[in-house]
C-alpha positions as CSV (number, residue, x, y, z in Angstrom):
1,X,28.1,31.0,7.2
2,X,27.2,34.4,8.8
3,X,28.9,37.4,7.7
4,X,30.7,37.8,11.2
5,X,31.7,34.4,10.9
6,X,33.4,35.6,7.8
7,X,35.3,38.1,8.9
8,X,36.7,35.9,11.9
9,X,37.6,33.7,9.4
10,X,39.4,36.3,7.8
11,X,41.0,38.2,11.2
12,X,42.7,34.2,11.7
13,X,44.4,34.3,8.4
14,X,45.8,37.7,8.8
15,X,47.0,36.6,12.2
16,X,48.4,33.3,10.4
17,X,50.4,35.4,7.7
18,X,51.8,37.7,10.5
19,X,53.0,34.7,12.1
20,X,54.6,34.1,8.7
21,X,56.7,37.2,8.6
22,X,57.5,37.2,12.7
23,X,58.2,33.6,13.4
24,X,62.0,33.5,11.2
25,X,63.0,36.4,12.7
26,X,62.5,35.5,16.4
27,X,64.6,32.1,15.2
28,X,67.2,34.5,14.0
29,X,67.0,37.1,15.8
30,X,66.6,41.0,14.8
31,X,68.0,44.3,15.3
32,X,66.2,46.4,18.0
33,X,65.2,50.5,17.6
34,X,63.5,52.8,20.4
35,X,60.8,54.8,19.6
36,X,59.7,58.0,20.6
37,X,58.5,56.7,23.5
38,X,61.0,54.3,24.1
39,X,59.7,51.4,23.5
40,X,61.3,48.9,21.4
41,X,60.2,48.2,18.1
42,X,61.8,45.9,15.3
43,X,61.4,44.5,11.8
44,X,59.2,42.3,12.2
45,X,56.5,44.6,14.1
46,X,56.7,46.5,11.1
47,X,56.8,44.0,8.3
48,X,54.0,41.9,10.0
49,X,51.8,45.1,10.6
50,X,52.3,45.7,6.5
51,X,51.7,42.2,5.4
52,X,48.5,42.4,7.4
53,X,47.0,45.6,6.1
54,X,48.0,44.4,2.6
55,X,46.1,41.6,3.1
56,X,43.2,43.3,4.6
57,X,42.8,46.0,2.0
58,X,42.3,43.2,-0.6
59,X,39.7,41.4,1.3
60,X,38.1,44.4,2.8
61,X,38.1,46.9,0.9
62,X,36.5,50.0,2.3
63,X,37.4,48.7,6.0
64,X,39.6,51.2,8.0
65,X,42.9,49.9,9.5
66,X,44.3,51.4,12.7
67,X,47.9,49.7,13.3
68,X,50.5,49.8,16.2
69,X,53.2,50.7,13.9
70,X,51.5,52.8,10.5
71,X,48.8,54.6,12.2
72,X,45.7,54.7,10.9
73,X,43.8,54.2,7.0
74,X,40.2,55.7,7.4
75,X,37.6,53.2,6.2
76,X,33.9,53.2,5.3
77,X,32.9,54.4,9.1
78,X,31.7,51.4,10.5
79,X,34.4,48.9,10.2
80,X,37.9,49.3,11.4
81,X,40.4,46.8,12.2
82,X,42.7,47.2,15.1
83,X,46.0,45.7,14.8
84,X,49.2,45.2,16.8
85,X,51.3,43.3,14.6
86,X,53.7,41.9,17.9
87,X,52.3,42.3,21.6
88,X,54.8,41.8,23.7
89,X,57.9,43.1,21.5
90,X,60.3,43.3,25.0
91,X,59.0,39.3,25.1
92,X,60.2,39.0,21.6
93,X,63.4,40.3,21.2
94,X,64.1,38.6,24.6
95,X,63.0,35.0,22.8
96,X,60.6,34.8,25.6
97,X,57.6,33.1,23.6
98,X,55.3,34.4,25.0
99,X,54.1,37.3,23.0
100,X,52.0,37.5,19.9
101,X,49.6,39.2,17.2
102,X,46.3,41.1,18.0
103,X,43.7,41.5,15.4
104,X,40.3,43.1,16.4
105,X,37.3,43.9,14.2
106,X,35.2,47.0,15.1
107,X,32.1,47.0,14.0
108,X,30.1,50.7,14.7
109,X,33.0,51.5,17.2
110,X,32.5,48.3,19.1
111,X,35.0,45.0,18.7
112,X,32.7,42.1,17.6
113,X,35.7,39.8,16.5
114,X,39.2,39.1,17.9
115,X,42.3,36.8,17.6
116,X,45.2,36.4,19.9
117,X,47.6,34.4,17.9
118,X,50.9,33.4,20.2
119,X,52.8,32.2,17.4
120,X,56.1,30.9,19.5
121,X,53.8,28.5,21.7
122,X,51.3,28.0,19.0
123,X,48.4,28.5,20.5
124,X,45.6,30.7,18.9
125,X,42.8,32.0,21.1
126,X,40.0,33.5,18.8
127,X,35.8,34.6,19.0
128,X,33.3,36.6,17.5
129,X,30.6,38.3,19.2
130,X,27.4,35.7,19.3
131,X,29.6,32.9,18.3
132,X,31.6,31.8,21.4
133,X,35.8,31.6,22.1
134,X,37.9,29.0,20.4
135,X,41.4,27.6,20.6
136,X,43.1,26.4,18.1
137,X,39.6,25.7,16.8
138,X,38.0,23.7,19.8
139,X,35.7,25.7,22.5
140,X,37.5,27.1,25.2
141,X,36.0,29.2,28.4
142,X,36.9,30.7,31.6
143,X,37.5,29.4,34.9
144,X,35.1,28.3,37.5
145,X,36.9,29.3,40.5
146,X,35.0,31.5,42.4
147,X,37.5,32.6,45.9
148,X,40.2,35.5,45.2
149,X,41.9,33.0,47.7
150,X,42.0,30.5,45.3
151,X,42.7,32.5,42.0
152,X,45.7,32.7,39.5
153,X,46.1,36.6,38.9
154,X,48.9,37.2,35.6
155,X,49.8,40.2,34.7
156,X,52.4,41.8,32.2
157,X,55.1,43.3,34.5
158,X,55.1,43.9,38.2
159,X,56.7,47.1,37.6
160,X,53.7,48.2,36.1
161,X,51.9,47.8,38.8
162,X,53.4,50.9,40.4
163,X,51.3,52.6,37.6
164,X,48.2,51.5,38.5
165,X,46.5,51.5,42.1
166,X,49.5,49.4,43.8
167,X,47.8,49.2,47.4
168,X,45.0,47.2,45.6
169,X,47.3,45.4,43.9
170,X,49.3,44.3,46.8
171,X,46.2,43.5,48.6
172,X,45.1,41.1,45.6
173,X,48.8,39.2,45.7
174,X,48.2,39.0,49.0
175,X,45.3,37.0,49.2
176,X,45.3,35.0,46.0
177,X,46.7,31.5,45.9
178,X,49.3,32.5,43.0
179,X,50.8,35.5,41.3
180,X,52.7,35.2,38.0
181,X,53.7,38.0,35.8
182,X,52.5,35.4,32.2
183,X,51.9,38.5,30.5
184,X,51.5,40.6,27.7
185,X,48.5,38.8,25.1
186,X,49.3,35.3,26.2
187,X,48.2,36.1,29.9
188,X,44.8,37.0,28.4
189,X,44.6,33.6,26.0
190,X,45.0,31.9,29.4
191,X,42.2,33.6,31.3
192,X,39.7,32.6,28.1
193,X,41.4,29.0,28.2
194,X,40.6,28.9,31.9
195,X,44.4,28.5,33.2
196,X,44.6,31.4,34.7
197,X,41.7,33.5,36.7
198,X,42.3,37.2,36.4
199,X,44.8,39.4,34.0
200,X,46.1,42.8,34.6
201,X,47.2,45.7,32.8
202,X,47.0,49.2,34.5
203,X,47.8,51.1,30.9
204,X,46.8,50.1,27.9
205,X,46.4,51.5,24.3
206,X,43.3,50.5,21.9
207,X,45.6,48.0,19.9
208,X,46.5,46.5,22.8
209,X,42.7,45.6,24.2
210,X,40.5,45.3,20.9
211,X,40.8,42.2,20.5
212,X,40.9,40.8,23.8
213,X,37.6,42.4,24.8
214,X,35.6,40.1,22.2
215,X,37.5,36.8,23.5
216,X,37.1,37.2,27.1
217,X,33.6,37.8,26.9
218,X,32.7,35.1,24.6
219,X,34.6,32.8,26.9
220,X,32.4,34.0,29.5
221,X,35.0,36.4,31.3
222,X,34.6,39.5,32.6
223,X,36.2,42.9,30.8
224,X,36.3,46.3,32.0
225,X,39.0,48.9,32.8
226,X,40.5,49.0,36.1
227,X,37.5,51.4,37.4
228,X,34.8,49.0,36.2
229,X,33.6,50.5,33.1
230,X,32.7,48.0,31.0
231,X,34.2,49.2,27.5
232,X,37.7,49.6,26.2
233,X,39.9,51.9,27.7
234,X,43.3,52.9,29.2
235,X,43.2,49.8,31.3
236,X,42.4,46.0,31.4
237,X,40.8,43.9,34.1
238,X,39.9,40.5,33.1
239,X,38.6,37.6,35.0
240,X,36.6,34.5,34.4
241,X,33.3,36.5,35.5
242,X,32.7,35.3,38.7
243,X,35.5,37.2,40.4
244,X,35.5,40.3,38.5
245,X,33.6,42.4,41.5
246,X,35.8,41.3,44.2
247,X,38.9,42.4,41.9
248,X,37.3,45.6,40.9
249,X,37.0,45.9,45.1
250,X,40.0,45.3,45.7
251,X,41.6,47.3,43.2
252,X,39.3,50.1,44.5
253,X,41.4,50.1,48.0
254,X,43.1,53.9,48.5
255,X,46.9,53.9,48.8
256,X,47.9,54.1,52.8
């Protein structure tokens, strides 16, 4: 087994133990803080993010750790580990099940390993680079639909939207054949599954998109943030490939 292979072996168990700490406390329910920001936060983000970087530091040691929740560990330099212990917390403490844990490898500043791991549908969508995308073990890959007309386009929140370039937006709902706000990680599992087209996200943080870059790609997606540069960023567009240029067109479109 190749060392990358390794470490995705490794990025699915910590997903699998934060899954451990998160899915009895979205049975029972939890207490809900604001942060700074004012976005909500709970036990469970916290307790999952620890149980994860406890696990990583004693498989590997030396790695950096850049969380959600506890900031960042510095490593050796050329691997870090991008976490966001619950994606979709405003899912979570609704008991919408549609949210889940983010672990990303970054190997010399670029993500060569990821897992989405929706825990409440259990469903876990996972790839490293050179080695394809798998769910729940099996090969998964995008879409073959190839007409914006005939696309399912996801996103998190339509409310978001407004944040980003909304005319393009509107022209997109417009002429797609259905618009559904399946968001948060699990819209992205479904665009490397091939159930949904094109995903969404006008602002994003690096926890957020590590490890989604990695799984869309080796499902044979298309990545890039919303002005088509094809790295991670403040933004997310992801498609199944073939319709990434007519969504980065369309997206393009100046507000009237």
């Amino acid at each position: 087994m190749s060392e990358l292979a390794e470490l995705l072996q490794i990025a699915r168990r910590a997903a699998v133990i934060a899954g451990e700490v998160i899915m009895p406390l979205y049975d029972a329910g939890t207490a809900v803080e604001l942060k700074a920001d004012r976005t909500p936060v709970t036990i469970a983000d916290r307790n999952a993010e620890l149980a994860i970087r406890e696990f990583l530091a004693r498989e590997c040691p030396g790695h950096g750790i850049l969380g959600e929740e506890f900031g960042e560990t510095p490593g050796d330099g050329r691997h870090r580990w991008i976490l966001d212990p619950i994606d979709g917390t405003k899912s979570f403490i609704h008991h919408v099940p549609l949210f889940g844990t983010l672990v990303a490898l970054e190997r010399d500043a670029v993500p060569v390993a990821g897992v989405i791991a929706c825990h409440a549908v259990g469903e876990t969508a996972s790839a490293a680079q050179g080695l394809g995308a798998h769910l729940n073990g099996e090969p998964c890959h995008v879409s073959a639909t190839s007409e914006i007309r005939e696309a399912t386009i996801t996103m998190t929140s339509f409310s978001r939207m407004l944040r980003g370039r909304s005319a393009g937006v509107a022209r997109l709902v417009q002429e797609c054949g259905l618009t559904r706000a399946w968001g948060d990680c699990y819209g992205y599992l479904m665009v490397a599954t091939g159930r949904a087209d094109v995903m969404l996200d006008p602002v994003m943080s690096i926890w957020d998109a590590a490890a989604l870059y990695p799984v869309i790609r080796e499902a044979g997606g298309g990545f890039s943030q919303w002005d088509g540069t094809p790295v991670l960023g403040d933004s997310v567009v992801a498609t199944n490939g073939v319709l990434h240029p007519a969504v980065l067109q369309a997206l393009a479109v100046a507000p009237e």
